[in-house]
C-alpha positions as CSV (number, residue, x, y, z in Angstrom):
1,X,148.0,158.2,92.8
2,X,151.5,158.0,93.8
3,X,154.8,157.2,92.2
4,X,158.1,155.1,93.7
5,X,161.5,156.2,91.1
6,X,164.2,153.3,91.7
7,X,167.5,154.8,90.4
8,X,170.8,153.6,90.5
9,X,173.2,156.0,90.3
10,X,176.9,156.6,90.6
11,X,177.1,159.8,92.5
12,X,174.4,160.0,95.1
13,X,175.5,163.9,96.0
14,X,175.2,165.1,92.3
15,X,172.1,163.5,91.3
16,X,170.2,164.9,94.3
17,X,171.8,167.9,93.4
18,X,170.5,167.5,89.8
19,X,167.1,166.4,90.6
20,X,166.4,169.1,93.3
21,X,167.4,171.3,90.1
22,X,164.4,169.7,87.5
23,X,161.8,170.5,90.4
24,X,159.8,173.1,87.8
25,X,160.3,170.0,85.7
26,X,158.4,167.8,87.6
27,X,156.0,170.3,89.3
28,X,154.6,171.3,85.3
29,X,154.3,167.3,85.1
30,X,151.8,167.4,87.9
31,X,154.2,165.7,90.3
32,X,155.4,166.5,93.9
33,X,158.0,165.1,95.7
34,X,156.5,163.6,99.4
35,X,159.9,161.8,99.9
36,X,163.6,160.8,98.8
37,X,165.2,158.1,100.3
38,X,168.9,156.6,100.4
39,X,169.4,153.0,100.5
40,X,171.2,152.2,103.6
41,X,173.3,149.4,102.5
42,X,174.0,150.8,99.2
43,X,175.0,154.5,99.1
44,X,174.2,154.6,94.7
45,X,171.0,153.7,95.1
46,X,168.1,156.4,95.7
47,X,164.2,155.6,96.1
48,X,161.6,158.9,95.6
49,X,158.1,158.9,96.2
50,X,155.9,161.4,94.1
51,X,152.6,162.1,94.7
52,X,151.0,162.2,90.7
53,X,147.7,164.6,89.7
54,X,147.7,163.7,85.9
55,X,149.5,160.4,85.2
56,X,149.5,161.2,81.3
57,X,152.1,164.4,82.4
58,X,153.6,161.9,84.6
59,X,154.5,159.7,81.8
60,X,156.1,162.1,79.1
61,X,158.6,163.3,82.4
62,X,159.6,160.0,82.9
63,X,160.3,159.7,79.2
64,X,162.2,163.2,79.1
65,X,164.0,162.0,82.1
66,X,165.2,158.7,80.5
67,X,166.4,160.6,77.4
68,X,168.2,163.4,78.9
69,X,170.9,162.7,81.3
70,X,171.5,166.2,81.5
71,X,168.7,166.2,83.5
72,X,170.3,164.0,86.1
73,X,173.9,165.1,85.5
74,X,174.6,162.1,83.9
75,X,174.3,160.1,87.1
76,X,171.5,157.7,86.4
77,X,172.7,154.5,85.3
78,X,169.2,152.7,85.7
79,X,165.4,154.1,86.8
80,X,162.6,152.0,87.5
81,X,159.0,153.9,87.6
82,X,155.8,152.0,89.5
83,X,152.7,154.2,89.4
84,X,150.5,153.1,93.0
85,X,147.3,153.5,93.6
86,X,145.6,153.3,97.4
87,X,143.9,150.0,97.6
């Protein structure tokens, strides 16, 4: 199972920052980063793929993440989580 993070940010440089920092984070949530993207026609906007081993973990990081913006340096101004699975 795999997971595509929408955020919006306002400071591209300091959320990467910040979210290369929470890697323990998401690596105890069962997640691994396979990709981060930057929007090419808008520089606030960043798309991550995850590859997910327990979607249960998955879930409670995405609910710490929305409640601490210390996690993100306060940079997040909207996330949008979609959980795939290989068809």
């Amino acid at each position: 199972m795999q997971l595509i993070a929408h955020y919006e940010v306002s400071d591209f440089a300091a959320w990467q920052t910040a979210f290369t920092a929470d890697e323990e984070a998401r690596r105890d949530a069962g997640l691994s980063v396979l990709q981060i993207w930057r929007d090419a026609d808008n520089a606030n906007r960043a798309i991550v793929l995850l590859d997910v081993n327990d979607r249960k973990r998955a879930d409670a990081w995405i609910t710490r993440s929305n409640a601490l913006g210390s996690d993100d340096a306060n940079t997040v101004n909207t996330a949008n989580h979609v959980f795939l699975e290989t068809a």
